[in-house]
C-alpha positions as CSV (number, residue, x, y, z in Angstrom):
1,X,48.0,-90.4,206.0
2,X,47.2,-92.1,209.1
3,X,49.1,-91.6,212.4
4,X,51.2,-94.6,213.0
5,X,51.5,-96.5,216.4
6,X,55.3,-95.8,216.5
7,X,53.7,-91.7,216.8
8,X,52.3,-92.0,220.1
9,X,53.8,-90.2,222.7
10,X,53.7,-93.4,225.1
11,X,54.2,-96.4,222.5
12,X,55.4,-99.5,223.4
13,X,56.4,-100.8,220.5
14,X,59.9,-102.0,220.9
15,X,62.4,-99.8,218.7
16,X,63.0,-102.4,216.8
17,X,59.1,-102.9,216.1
18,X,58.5,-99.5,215.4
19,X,61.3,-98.9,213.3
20,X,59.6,-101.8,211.2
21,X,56.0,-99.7,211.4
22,X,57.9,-96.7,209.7
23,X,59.7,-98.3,206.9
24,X,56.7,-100.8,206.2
25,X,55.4,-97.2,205.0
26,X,58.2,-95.9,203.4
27,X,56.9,-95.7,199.5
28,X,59.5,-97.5,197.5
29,X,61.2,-94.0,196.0
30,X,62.2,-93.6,199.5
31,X,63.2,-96.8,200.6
32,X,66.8,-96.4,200.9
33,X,69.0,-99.5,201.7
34,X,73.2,-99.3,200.2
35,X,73.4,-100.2,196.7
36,X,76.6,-100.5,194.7
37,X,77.8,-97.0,194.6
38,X,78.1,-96.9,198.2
39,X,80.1,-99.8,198.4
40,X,77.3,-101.3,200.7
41,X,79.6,-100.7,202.9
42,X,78.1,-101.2,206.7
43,X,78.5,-97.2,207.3
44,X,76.3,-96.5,204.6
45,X,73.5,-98.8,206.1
46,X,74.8,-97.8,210.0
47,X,73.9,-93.8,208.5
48,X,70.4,-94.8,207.2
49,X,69.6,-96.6,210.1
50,X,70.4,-93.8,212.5
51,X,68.4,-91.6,210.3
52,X,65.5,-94.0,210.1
53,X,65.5,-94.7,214.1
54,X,65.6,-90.6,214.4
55,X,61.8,-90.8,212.6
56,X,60.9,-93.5,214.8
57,X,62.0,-91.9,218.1
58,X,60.8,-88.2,217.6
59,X,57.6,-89.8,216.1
60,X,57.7,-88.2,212.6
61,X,56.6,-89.8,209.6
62,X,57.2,-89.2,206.1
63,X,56.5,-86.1,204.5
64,X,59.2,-84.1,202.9
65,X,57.8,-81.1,205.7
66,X,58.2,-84.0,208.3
67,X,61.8,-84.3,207.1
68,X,62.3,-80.9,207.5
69,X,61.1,-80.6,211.4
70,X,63.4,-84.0,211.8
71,X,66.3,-81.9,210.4
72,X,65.6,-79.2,213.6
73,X,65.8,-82.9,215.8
74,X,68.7,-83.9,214.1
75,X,70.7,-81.0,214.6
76,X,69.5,-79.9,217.8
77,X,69.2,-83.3,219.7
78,X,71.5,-85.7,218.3
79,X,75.1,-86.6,219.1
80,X,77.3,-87.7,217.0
81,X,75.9,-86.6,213.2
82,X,78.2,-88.1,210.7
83,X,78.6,-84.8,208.0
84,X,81.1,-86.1,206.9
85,X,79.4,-89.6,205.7
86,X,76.1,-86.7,204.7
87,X,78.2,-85.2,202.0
88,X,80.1,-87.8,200.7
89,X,77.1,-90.0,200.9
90,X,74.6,-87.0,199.4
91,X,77.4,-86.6,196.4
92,X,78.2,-90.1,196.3
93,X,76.1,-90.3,192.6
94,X,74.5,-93.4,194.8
95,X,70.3,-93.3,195.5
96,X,70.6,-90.9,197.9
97,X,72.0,-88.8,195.2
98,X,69.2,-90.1,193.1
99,X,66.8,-89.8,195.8
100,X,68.0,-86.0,196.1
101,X,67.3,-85.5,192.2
102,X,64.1,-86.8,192.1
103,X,62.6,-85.1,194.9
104,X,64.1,-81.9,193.4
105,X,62.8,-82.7,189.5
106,X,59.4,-83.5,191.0
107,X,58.8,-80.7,193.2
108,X,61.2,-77.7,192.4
109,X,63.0,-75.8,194.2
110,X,60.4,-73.1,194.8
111,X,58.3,-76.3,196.7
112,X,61.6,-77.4,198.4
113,X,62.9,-74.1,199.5
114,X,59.5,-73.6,200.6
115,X,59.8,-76.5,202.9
116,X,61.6,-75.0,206.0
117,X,59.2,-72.2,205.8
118,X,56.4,-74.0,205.9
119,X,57.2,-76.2,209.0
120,X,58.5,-73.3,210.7
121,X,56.5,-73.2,213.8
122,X,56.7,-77.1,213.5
123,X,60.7,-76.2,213.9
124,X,60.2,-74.1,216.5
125,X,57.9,-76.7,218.4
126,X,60.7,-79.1,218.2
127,X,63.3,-77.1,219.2
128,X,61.8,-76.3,222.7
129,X,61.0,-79.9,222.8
130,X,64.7,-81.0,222.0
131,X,65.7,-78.2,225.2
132,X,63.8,-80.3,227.5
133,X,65.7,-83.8,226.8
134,X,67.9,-85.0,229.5
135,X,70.2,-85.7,226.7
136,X,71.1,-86.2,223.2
137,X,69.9,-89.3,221.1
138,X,73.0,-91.2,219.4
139,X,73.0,-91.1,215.4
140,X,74.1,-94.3,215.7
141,X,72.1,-96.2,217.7
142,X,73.6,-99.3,220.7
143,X,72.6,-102.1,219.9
144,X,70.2,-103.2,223.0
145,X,68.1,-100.3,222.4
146,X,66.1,-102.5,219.4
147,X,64.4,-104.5,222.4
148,X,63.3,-101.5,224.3
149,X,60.4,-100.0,223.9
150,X,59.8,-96.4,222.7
151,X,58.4,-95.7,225.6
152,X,60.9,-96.4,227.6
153,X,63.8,-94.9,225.5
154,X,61.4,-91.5,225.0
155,X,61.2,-91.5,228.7
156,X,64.8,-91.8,229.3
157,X,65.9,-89.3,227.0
158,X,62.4,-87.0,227.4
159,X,61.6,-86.8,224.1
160,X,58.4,-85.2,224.0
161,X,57.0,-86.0,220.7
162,X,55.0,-83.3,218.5
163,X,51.1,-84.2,219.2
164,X,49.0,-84.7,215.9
165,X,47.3,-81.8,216.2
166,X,50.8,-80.0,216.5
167,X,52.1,-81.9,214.0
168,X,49.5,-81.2,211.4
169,X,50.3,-80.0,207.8
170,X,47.4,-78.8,205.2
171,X,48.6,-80.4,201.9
172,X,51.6,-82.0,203.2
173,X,54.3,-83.3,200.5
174,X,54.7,-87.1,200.0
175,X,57.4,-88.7,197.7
């Protein structure tokens, strides 16, 4: 897959624009939106978003290893991580339940366990990077920060993105 704009270290693309890039990509398995089971209630779309803008800002794209090194970003370099909204969301029966079930009926868990281990030093990468940031990124993201650029916001925060070479994956896992 090609390296989108929203992936280099010194974009400037606004957020809003690059948030756009990224889920212009998104293949429609992924694309997650609210639908009925959630209510499409605004928290539901508020988590997604966060989660979206998290792929956007630490300039990760979309393969399930991807996902795996955003989990490290997540954890590491985010405040304010709704678990609570995770489960209930994850066990909702809604399509990120759906999405969940799908991922895991088409690549097993052997593939998906595998996953961590894979992107390991991809993890590890990211860690160190999320040690030099001046301070966490919000899950849920203020509202001005759409008509900044990356740039800007990566500089403010220094988020040091992983480079492509870094970043690279033989046989990487798409949905």
């Amino acid at each position: 897959m090609r390296r989108l704009k929203y992936q280099e270290q010194d974009c400037e693309l606004t957020l809003k624009e690059g948030l756009e890039e990224y889920l212009d990509h998104i293949g429609p398995d992924a694309k997650l939106t609210g639908d009925e089971s959630n209510g499409l209630d605004e928290g539901y779309r508020q988590f997604l978003l966060g989660h979206d803008c998290q792929h956007v800002i630490f300039g990760l794209a979309l393969s399930l290893e991807e996902e795996s090194v955003l989990d490290t970003y997540a954890v590491k370099g985010t405040t304010g991580i709704p678990w609570k909204k995770f489960f209930k969301y994850t066990f909702s029966g809604g399509e990120l339940t759906k999405l969940y079930k799908k991922i895991f009926k088409d690549y097993g868990a052997t593939r998906l366990f595998s996953l961590p281990f894979r992107a390991r030093k991809k993890k590890v990468m990211a860690w160190k990077r999320v040690k030099l940031m001046t301070k966490k990124w919000p899950w849920y993201i203020p509202e001005d920060y759409f008509s900044r650029t990356i740039k800007d916001l990566r500089d403010e925060y220094n988020i040091k993105i992983l480079s492509e070479e870094e970043l690279h994956f033989e046989d990487p896992t798409y949905m």
